[in-house]
Steps between C-alpha positions, in 0.01 A plus 500: 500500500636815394590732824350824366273593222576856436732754710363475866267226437520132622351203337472339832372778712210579214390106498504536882273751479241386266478209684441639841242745354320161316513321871401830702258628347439387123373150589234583750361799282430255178375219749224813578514550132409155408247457743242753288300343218582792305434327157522690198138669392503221196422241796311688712251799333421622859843593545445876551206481759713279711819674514764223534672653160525864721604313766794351375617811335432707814722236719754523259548867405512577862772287563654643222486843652627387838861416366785728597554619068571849468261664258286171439162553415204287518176519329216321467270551155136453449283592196136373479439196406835412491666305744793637751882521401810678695723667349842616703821722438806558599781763409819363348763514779897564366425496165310645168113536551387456168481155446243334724514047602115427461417261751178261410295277712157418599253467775228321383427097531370191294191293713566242713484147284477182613756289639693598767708257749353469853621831725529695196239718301477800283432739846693363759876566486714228576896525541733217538832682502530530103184479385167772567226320382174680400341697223662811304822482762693435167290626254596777575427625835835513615608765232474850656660347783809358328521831302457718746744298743798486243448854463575558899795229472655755288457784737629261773854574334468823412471348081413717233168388269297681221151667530259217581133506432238201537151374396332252696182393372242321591343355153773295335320129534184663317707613191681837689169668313550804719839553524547685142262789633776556799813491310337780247421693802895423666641534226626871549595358868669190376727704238738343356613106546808317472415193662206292553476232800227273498510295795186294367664215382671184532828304548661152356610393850571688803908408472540861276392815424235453156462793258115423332584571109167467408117427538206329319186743414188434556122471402203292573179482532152299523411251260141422511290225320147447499319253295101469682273795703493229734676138648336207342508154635832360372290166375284650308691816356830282476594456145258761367638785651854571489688488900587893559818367666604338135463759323704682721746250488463546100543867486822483737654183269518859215746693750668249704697144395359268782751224439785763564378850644613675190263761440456510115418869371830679355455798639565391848815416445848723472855364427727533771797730514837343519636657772154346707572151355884507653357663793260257542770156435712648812202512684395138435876422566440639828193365567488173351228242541378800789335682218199223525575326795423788757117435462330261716362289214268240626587159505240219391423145673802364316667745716670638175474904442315725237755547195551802405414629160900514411828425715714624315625783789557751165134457332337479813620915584446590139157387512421661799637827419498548115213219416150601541250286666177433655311429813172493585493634834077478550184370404097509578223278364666208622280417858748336815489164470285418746195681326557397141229291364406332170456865285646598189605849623462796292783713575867470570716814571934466512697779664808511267834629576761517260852579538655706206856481386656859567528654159113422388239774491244391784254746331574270121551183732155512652309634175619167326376295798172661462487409127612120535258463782201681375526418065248223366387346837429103533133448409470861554495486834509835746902541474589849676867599619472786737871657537603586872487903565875480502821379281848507510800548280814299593795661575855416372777683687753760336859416471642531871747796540887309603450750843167307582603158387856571680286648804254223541755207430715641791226508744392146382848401601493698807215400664421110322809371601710547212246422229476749215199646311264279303195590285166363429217562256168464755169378396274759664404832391544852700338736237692757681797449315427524172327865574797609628745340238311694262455816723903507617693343124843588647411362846692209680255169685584309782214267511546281792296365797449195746315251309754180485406177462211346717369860595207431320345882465083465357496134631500352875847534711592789372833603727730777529838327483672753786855421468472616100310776576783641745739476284291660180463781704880538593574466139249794459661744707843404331353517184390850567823611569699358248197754245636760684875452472358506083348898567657800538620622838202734700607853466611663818261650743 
């Protein structure tokens, strides 16, 4: 481990103190955090009368304001209708104020889901030394916190950093659908931006510090079909009138490859840039079999596991960050099992979710889904595809800048035990970051975040791997001042 990072700062000292702040005070504020059903108002349409969206923002903006940062300032933003976001700033200290680090995160959660161990669930925190267990913890609760803490680690030493600003917001699992009307209203505020950090993503393992290269877009939406006014017994109807759930099952063979998960339409497909495809063979090298084995894949009577659809370490990250896909995530018409009789039914409604690769146009993307679901219906059957309010364009990161990748592979070193930098394209979307790769062209990204293998963020057992976390945020604050040994000096007072 390198004994100092910049004049007058040490490596050790800064690690120390992110990970005193994490035990202190960090931990027991997201165990609070997690505690609030505070799901995003996708899942819950009551979400302003209750408050739990406020709430959270309120608990953390005025923890925000109680740290010892010169000139920091808090704010929390509300416009009708719209749900909650804070925004914060603070003045460069020992160096140019022109160029501002953006710092991203979010607030808001996915619902519960089924299938948590016994002693855990998606309310009740749970900490076992390295693991918080509980809902939105890691995705992305712990954000402000981390950001706001590396930003005191570098005041601990006296460290120089450049203007800092923040958005928090409290939307992004329904589509970030409100967070374009802030950023045109901050925009004067935010100013110029020279670096990005999303801390909204994932990591390979927890042995290094992972950059995020990329994300998958998104769209979705319902996908209804209806075939009688009513349910007719299955008997009598059976073989007469076509089964709603086949001619779903029809309409879905036109988009996706059943035997393979291919989806088949052209345009959701890109080619993938060389420099992702080397990126992505170190990261299988890496990885290894780890890239499928770190699901919990159910094992059968034989006692033999689910295979997965390739295991080949290589195709197995390409499809998930550069392949589209589908899931169907939902479904009504189809009564529990223990109240389904004999009746043809007349209806049968999928929830689909696809995952775009990050060059496609969602807007083109979802238009073609439309028109393979929806042209010349089986037997003319009721076939309507209702799009989801919101889609996403994929994002592909910019060249790094040698200070960042030099920056971030020293901290990896520093603080992972000796192990450098390694990147990864991730599957999920943050719409977030295409916005601002469009809004700041000359900006640098450090997309990064918690979400290693087995943290399981959406699904049951989600967990905030601690020991990772601690040392993302020391690699943060060093980070930070490595930008500002790359600005001009501050004038003098």
């Amino acid at each position: 481990m390198p004994e100092t990072l910049d004049a007058g700062i040490d490596a050790t000292r800064l690690q120390d103190f992110c990970g005193q702040r994490w035990n202190d005070e960090l931990l027991p504020l997201l165990e609070a955090y997690i505690r609030v059903p505070a799901k995003s108002p996708a899942f819950d349409p009551e979400w302003e009368t209750r408050g739990l969206l406020d709430h959270v923002v309120q608990e953390a903006a005025d923890w925000a304001r109680r740290q010892p940062l010169p000139g920091l300032r808090v704010e929390v933003l509300r416009s009708a209708g719209r749900t909650p976001l804070i925004f914060f700033e603070l003045p460069a200290r020992g160096c140019d104020a022109q160029e501002a680090v953006f710092f991203y995160g979010h607030l808001d959660k996915q619902p519960e889901f089924e299938g948590w161990r016994p002693g855990l669930g998606p309310w009740q925190p749970s900490y076992d030394g390295t693991r918080l267990y509980g809902r939105g913890g890691a995705d992305d609760g712990y954000a402000i916190y981390a950001a706001i803490t590396a930003l005191m680690a570098v005041h601990d030493q006296g460290g120089a950093h450049p203007r800092c600003v923040g958005v928090i917001e409290t939307c992004e699992e329904s589509g970030s659908h409100d967070l374009p009307h802030y950023l045109q209203a901050l925009a004067p505020r935010i100013g110029q931006v020279g670096l990005v950090v999303c801390l909204d993503s994932g990591a390979g393992d927890y042995e290094r510090l992972w950059l995020v290269s990329s994300l998958r877009g998104y769209c979705g939406g319902r996908l209804e079909v209806q075939v009688l006014d009513e349910g007719a017994h299955s008997g009598d109807a059976g073989g007469i009138v076509p089964s709603s759930f086949r001619v779903l099952r029809h309409v879905l063979d036109r988009l996706e490859d059943s035997a393979t998960g291919r989806l088949l339409p052209a345009a959701l497909h890109c080619e993938i840039p060389a420099d992702r495809l080397v990126q992505t063979r170190e990261a299988a090298r890496i990885l290894g079999e780890q890239a499928w084995k770190r699901f919990r894949w159910h094992c059968g009577d034989d006692g033999l596991p689910v295979l997965p659809v390739v295991r080949d370490p290589e195709q197995a990250l390409l499809n998930r960050a550069w392949r589209p896909t589908l899931a169907v995530t939902g479904a009504e018409g189809l009564p529990p099992l223990q109240s389904a009789g004999n009746v043809l039914r007349p209806r049968t409604v999928f929830k689909l979710s696809l995952r775009l690769p990050p060059l496609v146009d969602s807007a083109a993307a979802l238009a073609e889904v439309q028109r393979v679901l929806e042209d010349s219906p089986p037997y003319q059957a009721g076939v309507h595809f209702v799009p989801d309010r919101g889609h996403a364009r994929g994002w592909n990161a910019p060249a790094y800048a040698p200070w960042l990748e030099a920056a971030l592979d020293d901290a990896s070193r520093a603080f992972f035990n000796g192990n450098g930098l390694a990147s990864i394209g991730q599957g999920g979307t943050i719409p977030l970051m295409s916005l601002l790769g469009e809004q700041y062209p000359a900006a640098q990204f450090m997309a990064c975040g918690v979400l290693g293998p087995n943290s399981n963020a959406h699904g049951p057992n989600e967990f905030l791997h601690v020991p990772y976390a601690k040392r993302l945020t020391a690699s943060l604050a060093m980070t930070l001042v490595a930008y500002a040994r790359t600005l001009r000096p501050a004038p003098p007072a």
